[in-house]
ZAFI-464782 format. One record per residue: x negated, y negated, z of N, C-alpha, C, O in turn. Coordinates in steps of 0.02 Angstrom, whole numbers, padded with zeros to 5 digits, always signed. Atoms other than C-alpha are relative to their C-alpha. Layout:
N
XYZXYZXYZXYZ...
// end
This chain:
258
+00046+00016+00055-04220+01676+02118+00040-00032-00055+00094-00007-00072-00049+00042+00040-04156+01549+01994-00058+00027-00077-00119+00029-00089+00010-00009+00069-04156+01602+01810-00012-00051-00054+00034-00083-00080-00009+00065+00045-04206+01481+01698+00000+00043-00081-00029+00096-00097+00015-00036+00077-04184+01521+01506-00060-00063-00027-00087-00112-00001+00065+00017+00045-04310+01469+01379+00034-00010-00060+00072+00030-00087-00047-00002+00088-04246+01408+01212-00068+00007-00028-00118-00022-00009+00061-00021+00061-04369+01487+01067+00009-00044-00062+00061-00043-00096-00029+00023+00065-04364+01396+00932-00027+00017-00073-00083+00029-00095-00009-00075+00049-04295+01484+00768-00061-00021-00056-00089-00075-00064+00049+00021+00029-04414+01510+00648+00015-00025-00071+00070-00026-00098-00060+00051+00081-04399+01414+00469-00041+00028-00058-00102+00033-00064+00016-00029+00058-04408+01487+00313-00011-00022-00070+00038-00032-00106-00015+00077+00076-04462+01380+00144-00013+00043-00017-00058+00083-00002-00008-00034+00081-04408+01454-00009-00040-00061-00045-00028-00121-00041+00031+00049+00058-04527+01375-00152+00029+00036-00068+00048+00095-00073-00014-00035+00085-04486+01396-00354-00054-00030-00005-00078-00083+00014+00058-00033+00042-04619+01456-00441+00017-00022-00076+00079-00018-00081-00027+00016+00079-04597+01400-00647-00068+00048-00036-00128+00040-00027+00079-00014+00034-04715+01505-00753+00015-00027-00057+00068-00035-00086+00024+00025+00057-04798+01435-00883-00046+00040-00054-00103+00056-00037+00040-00042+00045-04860+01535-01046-00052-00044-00016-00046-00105-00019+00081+00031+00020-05036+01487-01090+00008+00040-00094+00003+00099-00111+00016-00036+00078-05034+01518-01294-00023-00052-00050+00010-00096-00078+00017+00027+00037-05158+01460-01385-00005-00099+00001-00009-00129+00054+00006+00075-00030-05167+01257-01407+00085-00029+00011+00099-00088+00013-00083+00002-00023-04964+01265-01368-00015-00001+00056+00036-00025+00082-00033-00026-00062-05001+01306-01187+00028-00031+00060-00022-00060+00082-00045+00057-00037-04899+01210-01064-00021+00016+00066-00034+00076+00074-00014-00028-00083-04914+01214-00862+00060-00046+00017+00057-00105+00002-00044+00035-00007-04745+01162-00801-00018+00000+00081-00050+00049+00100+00027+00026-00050-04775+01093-00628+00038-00012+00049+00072-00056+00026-00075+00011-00044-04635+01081-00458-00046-00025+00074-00103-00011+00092+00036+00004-00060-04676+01018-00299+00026+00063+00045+00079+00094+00043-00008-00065-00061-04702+01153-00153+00026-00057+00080+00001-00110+00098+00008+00027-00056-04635+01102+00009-00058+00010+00058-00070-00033+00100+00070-00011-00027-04793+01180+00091-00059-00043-00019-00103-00047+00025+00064+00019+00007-04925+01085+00007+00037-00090+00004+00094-00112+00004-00011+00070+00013-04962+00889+00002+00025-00029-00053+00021+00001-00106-00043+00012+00056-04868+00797-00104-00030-00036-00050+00001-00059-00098+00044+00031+00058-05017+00723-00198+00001+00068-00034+00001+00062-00095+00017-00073+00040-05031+00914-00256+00054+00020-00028+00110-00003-00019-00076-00021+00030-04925+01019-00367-00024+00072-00010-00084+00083-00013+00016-00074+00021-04918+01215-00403+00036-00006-00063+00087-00036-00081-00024-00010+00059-04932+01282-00573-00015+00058+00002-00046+00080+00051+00013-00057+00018-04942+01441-00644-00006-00010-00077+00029-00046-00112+00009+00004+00063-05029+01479-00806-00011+00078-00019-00055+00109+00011+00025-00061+00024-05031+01645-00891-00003-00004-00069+00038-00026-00110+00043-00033+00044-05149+01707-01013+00014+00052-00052+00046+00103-00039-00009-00050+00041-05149+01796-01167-00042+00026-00012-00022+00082-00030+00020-00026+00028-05318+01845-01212-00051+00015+00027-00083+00064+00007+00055-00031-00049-05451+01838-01064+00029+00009+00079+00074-00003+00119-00019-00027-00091-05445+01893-00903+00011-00030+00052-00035-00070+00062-00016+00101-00051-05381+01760-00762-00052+00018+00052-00053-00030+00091+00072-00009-00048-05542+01827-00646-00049-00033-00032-00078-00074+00003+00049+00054+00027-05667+01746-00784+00030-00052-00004-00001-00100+00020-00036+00059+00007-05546+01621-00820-00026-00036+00059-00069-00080+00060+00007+00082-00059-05539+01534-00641-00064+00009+00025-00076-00030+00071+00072+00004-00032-05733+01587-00601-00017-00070-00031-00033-00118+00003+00008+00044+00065-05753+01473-00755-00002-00068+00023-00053-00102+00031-00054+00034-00043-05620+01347-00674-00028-00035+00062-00025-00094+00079+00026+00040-00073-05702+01323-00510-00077-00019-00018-00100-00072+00003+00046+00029-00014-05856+01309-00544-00013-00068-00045-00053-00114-00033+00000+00069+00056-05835+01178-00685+00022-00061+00042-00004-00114+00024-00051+00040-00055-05721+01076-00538-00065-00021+00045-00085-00079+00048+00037-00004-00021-05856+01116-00435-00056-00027+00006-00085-00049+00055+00045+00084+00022-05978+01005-00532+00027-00022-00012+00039+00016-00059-00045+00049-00020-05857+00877-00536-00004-00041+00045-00015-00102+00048-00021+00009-00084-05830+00867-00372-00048+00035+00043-00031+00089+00066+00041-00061-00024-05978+00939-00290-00006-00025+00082-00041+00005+00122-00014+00016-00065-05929+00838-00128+00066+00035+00033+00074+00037+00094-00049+00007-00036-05758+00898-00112+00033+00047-00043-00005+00063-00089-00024-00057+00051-05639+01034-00208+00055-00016-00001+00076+00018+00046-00059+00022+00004-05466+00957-00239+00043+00060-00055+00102+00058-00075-00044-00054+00036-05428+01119-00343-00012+00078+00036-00067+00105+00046-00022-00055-00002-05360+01274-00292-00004+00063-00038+00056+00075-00038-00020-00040+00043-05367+01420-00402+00001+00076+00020-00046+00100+00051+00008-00080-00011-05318+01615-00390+00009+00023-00065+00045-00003-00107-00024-00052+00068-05321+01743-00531+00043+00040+00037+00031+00059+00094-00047-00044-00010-05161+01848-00531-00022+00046-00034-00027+00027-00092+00019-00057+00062-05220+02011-00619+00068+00035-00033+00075+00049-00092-00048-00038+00037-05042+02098-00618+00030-00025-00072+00030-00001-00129-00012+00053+00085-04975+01957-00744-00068-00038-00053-00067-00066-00107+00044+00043+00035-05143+01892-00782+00003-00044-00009-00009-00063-00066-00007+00067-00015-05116+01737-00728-00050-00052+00062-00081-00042+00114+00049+00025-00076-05194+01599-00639+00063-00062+00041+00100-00104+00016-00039+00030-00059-05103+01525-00478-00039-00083+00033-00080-00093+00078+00063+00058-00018-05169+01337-00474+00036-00047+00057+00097-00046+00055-00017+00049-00045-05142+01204-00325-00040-00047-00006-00096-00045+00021+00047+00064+00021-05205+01030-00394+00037-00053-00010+00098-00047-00007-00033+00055-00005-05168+00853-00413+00011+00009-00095-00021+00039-00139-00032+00013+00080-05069+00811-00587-00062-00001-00050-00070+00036-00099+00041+00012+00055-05213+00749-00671-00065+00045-00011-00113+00034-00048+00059-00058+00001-05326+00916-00631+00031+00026-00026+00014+00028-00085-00039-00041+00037-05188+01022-00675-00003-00013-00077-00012+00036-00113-00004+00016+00065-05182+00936-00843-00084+00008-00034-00090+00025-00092+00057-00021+00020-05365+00955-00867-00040+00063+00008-00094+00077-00018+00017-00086-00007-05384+01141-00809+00048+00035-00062+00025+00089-00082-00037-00031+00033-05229+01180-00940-00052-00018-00077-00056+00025-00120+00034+00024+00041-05347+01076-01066-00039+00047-00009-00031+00073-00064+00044-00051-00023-05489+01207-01007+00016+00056-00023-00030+00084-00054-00026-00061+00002-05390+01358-01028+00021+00011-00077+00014+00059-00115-00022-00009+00085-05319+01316-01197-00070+00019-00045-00065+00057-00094+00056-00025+00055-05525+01322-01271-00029+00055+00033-00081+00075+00006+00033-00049-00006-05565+01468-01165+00050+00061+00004+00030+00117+00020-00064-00076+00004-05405+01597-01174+00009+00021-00094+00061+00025-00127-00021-00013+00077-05426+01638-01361-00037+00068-00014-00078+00095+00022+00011-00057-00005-05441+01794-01451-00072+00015-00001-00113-00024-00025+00069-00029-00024-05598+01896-01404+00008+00055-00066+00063+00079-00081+00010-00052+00039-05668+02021-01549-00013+00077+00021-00068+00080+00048+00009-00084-00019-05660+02238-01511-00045+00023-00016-00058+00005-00073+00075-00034+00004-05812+02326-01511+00017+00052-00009+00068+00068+00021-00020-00079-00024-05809+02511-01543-00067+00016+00014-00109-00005-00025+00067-00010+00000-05965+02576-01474+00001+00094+00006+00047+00124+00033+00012-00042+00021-06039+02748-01520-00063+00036+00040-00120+00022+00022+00035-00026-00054-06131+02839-01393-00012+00090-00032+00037+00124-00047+00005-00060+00015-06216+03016-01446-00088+00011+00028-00143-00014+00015+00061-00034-00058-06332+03123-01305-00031+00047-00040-00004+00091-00074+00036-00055+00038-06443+03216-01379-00040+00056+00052-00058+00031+00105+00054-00036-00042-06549+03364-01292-00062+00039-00026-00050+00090-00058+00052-00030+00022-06727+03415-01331-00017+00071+00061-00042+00064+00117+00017-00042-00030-06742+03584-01266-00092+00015+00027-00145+00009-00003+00072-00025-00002-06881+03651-01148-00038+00032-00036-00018+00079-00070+00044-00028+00045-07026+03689-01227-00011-00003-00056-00059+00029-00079+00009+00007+00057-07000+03636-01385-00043-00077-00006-00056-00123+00032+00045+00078+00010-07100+03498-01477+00043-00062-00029+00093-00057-00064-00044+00049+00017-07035+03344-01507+00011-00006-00061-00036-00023-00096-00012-00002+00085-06960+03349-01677-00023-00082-00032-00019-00140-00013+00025+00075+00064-07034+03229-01833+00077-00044+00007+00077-00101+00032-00050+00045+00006-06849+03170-01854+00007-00075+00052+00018-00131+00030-00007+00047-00048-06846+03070-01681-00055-00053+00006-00042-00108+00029+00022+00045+00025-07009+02994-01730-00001-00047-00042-00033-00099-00051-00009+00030+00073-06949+02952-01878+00048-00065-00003+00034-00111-00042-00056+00037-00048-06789+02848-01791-00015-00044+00042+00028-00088+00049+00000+00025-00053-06869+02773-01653-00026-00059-00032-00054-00067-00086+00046+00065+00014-06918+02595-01635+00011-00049-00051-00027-00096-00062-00036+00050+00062-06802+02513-01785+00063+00026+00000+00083+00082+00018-00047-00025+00005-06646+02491-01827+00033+00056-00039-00001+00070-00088-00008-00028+00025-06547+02613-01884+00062-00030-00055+00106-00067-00031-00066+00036+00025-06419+02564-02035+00046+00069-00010+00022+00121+00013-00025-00038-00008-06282+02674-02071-00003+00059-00039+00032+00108-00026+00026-00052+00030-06368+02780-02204-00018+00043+00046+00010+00096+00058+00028-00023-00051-06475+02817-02073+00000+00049+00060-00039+00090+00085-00049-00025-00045-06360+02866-01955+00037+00071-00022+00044+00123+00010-00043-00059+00006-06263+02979-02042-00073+00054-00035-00058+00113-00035+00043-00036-00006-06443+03056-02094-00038+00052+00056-00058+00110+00048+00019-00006-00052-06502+03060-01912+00061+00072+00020+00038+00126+00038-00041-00035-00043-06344+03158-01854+00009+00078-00036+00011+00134-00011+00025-00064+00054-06355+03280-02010-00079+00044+00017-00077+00106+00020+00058-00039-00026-06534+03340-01961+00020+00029+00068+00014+00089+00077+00016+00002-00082-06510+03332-01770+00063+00087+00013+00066+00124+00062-00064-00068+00011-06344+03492-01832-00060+00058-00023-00062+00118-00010+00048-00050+00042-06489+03569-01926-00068+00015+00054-00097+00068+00046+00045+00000-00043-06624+03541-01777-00002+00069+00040+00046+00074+00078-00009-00071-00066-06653+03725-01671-00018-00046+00051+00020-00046+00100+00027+00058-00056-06732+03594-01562+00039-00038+00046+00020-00057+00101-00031+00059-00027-06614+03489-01510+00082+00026-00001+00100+00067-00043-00061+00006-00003-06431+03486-01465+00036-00048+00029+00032-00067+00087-00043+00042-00048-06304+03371-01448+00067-00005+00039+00125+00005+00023-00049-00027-00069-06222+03370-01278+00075-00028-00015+00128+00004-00015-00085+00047-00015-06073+03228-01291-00033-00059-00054-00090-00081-00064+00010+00061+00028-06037+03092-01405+00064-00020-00005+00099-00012-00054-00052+00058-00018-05903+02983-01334-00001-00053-00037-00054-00082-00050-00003+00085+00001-05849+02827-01391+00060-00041+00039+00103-00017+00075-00032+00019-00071-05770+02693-01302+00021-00091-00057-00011-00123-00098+00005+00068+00045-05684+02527-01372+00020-00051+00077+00062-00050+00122+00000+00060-00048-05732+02367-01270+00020-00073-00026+00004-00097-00080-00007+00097+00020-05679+02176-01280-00055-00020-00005-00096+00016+00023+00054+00033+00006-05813+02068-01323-00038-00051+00062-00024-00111+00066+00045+00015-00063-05946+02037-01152+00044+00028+00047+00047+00002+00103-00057-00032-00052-05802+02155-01069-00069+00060+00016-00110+00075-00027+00045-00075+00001-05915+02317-00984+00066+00067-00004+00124+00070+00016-00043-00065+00000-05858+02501-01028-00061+00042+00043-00120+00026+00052+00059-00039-00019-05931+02654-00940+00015+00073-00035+00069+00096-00052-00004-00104-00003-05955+02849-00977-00018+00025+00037-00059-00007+00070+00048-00049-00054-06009+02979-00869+00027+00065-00012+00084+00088-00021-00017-00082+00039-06025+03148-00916-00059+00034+00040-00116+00016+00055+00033-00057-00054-06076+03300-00810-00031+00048-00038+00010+00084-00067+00004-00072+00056-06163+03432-00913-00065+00038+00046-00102+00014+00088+00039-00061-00027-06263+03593-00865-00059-00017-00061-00042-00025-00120+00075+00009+00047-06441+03564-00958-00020+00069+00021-00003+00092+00076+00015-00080-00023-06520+03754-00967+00026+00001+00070+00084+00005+00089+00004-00015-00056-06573+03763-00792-00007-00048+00068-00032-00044+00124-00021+00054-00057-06507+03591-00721+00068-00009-00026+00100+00006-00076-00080+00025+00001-06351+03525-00690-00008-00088+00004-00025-00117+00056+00016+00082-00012-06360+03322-00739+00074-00019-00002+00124+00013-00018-00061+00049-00009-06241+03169-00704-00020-00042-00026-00054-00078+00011+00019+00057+00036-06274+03048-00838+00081-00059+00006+00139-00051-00014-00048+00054+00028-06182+02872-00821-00016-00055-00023-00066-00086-00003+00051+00071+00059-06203+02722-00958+00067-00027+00002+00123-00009-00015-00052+00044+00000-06127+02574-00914-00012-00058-00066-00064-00091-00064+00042+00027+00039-06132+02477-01077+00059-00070-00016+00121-00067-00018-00052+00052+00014-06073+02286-01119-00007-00036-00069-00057-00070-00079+00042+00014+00050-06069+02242-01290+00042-00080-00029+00103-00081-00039-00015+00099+00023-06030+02037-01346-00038-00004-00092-00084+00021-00125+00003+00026+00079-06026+01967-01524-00015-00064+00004+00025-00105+00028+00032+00052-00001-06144+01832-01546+00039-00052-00068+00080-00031-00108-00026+00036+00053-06107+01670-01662-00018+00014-00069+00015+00004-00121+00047-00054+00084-06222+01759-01809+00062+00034+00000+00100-00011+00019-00052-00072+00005-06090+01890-01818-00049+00061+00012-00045+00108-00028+00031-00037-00016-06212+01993-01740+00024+00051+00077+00053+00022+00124-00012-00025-00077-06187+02124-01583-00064+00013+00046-00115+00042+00026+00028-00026-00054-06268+02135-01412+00015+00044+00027+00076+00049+00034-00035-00033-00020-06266+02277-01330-00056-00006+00074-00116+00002+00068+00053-00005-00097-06355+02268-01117+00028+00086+00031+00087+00101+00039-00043-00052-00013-06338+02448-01062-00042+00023+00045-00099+00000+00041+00004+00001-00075-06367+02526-00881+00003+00093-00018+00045+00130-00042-00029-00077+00021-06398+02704-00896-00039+00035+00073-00095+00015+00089+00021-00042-00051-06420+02840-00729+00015+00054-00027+00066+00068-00058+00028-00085+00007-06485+03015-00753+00015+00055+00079-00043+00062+00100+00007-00037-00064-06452+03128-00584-00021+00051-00031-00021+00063-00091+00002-00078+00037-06498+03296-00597+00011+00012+00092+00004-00026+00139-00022-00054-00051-06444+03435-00459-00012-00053+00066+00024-00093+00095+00040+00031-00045-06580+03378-00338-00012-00060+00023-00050-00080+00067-00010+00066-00045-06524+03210-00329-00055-00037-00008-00071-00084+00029+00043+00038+00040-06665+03162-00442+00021-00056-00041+00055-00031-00086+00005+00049+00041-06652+02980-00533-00034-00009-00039-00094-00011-00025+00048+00055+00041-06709+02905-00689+00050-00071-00018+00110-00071-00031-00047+00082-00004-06635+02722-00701-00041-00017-00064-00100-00006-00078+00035+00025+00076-06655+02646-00878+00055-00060+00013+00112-00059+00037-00057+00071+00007-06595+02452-00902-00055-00007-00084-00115+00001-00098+00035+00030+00071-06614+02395-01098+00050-00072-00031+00095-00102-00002-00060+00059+00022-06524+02256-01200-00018+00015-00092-00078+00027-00097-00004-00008+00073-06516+02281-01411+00046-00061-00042+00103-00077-00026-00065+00030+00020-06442+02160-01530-00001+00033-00072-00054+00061-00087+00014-00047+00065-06415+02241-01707+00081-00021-00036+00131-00038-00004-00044+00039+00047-06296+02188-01858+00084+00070+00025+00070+00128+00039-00043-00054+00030-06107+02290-01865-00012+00058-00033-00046+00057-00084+00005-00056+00020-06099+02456-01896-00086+00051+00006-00092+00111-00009+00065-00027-00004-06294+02496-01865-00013+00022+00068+00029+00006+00110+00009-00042-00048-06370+02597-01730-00082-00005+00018-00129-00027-00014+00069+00025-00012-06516+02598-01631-00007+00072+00041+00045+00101+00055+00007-00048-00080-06611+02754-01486-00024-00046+00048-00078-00075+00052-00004+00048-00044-06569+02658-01351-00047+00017+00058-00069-00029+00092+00030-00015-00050-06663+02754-01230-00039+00081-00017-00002+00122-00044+00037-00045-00008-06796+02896-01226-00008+00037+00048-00067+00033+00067+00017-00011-00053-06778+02994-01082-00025+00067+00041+00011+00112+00063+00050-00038+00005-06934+03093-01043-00002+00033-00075+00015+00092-00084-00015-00053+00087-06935+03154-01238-00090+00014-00004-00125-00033-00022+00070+00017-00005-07129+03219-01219-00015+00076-00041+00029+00116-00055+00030-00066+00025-07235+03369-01296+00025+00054+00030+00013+00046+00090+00016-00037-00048-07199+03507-01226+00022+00012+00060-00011+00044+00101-00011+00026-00059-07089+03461-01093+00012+00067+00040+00019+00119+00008-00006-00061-00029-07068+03588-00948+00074-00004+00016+00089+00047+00047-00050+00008+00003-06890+03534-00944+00033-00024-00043+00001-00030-00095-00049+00014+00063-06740+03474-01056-00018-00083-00004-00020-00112+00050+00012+00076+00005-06777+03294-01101+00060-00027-00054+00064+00008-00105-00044+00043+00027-06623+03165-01178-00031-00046-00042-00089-00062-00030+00016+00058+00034-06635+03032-01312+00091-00031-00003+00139+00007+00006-00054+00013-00008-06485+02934-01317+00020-00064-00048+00006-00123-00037+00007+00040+00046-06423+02866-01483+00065-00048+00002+00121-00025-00008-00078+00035+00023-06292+02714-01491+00026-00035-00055-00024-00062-00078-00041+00058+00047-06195+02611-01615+00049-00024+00006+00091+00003+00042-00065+00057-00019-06067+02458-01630+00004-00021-00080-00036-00033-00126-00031+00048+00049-05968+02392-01749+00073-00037+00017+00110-00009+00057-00044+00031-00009-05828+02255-01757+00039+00050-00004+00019+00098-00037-00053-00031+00032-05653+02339-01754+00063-00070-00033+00093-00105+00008-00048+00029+00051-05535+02233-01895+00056-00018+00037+00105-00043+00009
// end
């Protein structure tokens, strides 16, 4: 039996340099190298971000390219999250107009602090005047610190949790808080996103689930817009005469943080 060998042939290894490029402000540069992997009409850049997130960034990115080019996609883009960067593969003169892109949409975003306070109307009791008195307008911050002063003084009512949570501006935050109600055990979670309009006004869109024990739902979706520092009852949930169980109202507020 005749042996023949087989030559394998070795395998090849391309080293590429990478250059990062800081993205700051209308300074931000993409410095640009050729890859031996890609075509040589193309170039890799790297751009990192200072102030939004490189996941909205290149959603942004492609789809803007996207109408452009709605035959053909000559751009590349990944968000890096560890550096927050975006990983682009484009011809010179995209690259230079995605860094254009990035410079009017990577700027600073305004902090929200938002103000979340659960309230509980015990069984059997009647719905207190105060919560009529609250509902259905805004609240300003007189108001507020009125509202939270009665609600201490209320036998009626107690409040469970009042978290707060500081978000970027159209960033979402969540809470979720487990609490024993008398003679339930609920899982309240409020996912809430709050954005600063060009008024200097705040939105707040907020997502709120109720469980109880039994694996009962109430699903509430709302949206509020209301000036700094003011407060609104974002949600009512079951607050009735008489109730044969614990019923929630659920008061929030936002203001800029400086």
């Amino acid at each position: 039996m005749n042996n023949r060998s087989r030559t394998h042939p070795r395998p090849m290894y391309i080293i590429g340099m990478l250059w990062l490029a800081s993205a700051t402000g209308l300074a931000q540069q993409a410095e640009s190298v050729d890859s031996a992997s890609t075509p040589a009409a193309r170039r890799l850049a790297i751009i990192r971000l200072q102030h939004m997130p490189a996941v909205d960034v290149a959603q942004v990115i492609v789809s803007t390219m996207l109408a452009n080019n709605p035959n053909e996609s000559p751009v590349a883009v990944h968000a890096e999250p560890v550096g927050n960067s975006l990983v682009i593969n484009a011809p010179p003169a995209e690259i230079q107009a995605i860094t254009h892109l990035v410079e009017q949409l990577d700027v600073p975003q305004p902090l929200i602090l938002v103000d979340v306070t659960l309230v509980q109307l015990h069984a059997g009791a009647d719905k207190p005047d105060l919560l009529r008195a609250y509902q259905d307008r805004l609240l300003t911050p007189e108001d507020l610190a009125e509202l939270r002063r009665d609600v201490r003084q209320e036998s009626g009512i107690t409040v469970m949790a009042r978290p707060n949570l500081m978000v970027l501006s159209n960033q979402p935050g969540f809470v979720r808080l487990a609490k024993a109600a008398e003679d339930r055990d609920l899982k309240l979670t409020l996912a809430v996103t709050a954005g600063a309009t060009p008024q200097g006004r705040i939105v707040m869109e907020f997502d709120i689930d109720v469980a109880s024990a039994e694996d009962e739902h109430t699903l509430l979706q709302t949206s509020v817009g209301l000036p700094s520092g003011h407060g609104v009852i974002v949600a009512d949930l079951g607050i009735v005469e008489r109730a044969a169980h614990p019923s929630f109202a659920v008061v929030a507020t936002a203001k800029f943080v400086e």
